[in-house]
C-alpha positions in Angstrom: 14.6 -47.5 5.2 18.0 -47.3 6.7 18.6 -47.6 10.3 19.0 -44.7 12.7 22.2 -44.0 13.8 22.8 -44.3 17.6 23.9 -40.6 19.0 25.7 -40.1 22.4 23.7 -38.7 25.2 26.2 -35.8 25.8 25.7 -34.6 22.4 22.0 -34.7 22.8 22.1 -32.4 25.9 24.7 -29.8 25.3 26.7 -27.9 27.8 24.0 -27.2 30.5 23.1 -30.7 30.5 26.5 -32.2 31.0 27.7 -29.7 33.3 24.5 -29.4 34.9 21.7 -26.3 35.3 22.1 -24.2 38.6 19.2 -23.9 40.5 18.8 -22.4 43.6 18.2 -24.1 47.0 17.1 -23.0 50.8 18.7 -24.7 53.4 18.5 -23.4 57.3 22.4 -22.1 56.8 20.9 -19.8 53.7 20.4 -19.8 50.1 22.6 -21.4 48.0 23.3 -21.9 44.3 24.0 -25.8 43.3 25.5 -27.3 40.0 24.9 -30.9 39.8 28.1 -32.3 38.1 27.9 -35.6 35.7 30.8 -38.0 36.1 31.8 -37.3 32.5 32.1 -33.7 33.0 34.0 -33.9 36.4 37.9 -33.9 35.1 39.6 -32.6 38.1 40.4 -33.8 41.5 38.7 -32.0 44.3 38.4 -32.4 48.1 34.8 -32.2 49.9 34.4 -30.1 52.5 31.8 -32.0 54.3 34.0 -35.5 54.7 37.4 -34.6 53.7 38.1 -37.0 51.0 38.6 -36.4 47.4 36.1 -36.5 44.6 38.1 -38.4 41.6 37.7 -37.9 38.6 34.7 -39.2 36.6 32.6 -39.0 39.7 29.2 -37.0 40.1 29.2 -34.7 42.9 27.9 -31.1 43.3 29.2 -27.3 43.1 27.4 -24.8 45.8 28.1 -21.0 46.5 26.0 -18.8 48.3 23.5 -17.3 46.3 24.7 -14.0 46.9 26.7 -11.3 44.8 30.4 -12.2 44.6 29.4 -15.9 46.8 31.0 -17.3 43.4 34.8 -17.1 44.9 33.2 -19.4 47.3 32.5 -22.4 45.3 32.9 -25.6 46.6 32.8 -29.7 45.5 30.7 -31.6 47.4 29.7 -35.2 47.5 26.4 -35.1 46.8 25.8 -37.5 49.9 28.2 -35.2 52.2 26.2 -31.8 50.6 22.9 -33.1 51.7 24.0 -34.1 55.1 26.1 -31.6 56.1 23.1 -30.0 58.4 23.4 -32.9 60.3 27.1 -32.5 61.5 28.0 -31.1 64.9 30.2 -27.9 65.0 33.3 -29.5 65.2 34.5 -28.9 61.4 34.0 -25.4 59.4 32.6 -25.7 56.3 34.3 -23.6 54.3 
């Protein structure tokens, strides 16, 4: 019997897995659609909203839109720290 050959984990899990499975979540400011992102997927540079800092490359953040029709042109990247706490922030900083 020959050993099994080690396959990577992206391989395994396809598209949705490495880019991540929308789901829908409620939040007091409304409904919104999130993408988790996996560090190997994330291949651009982008700036959070919540903290205004930049999300490198190779690091695992977030996508959210508002879950409703045409809410896609309002995609953002969010740290996934910064996407949870953002409820918490005082009204000094818009959002989007």
């Amino acid at each position: 019997m020959s050993p099994r050959r080690a396959k990577r984990r992206d391989q395994d899990l396809g598209f949705a897995g490495r880019f991540g499975i929308g789901e829908v979540e409620e939040w007091p400011d409304g409904e919104w659609q999130v993408r988790r992102i996996v560090g190997g997927a994330a291949d651009k540079v982008y700036r959070c909203p919540g903290c205004d800092q930049e999300i490198r490359v190779g690091m695992a953040h977030l996508v959210s839109w508002p879950n409703w029709s045409g809410g896609e042109g309002e995609r953002r990247h969010w740290h996934t720290a910064c996407w949870r706490n953002r409820i918490k922030r005082g009204p000094g900083r818009s959002r989007y």
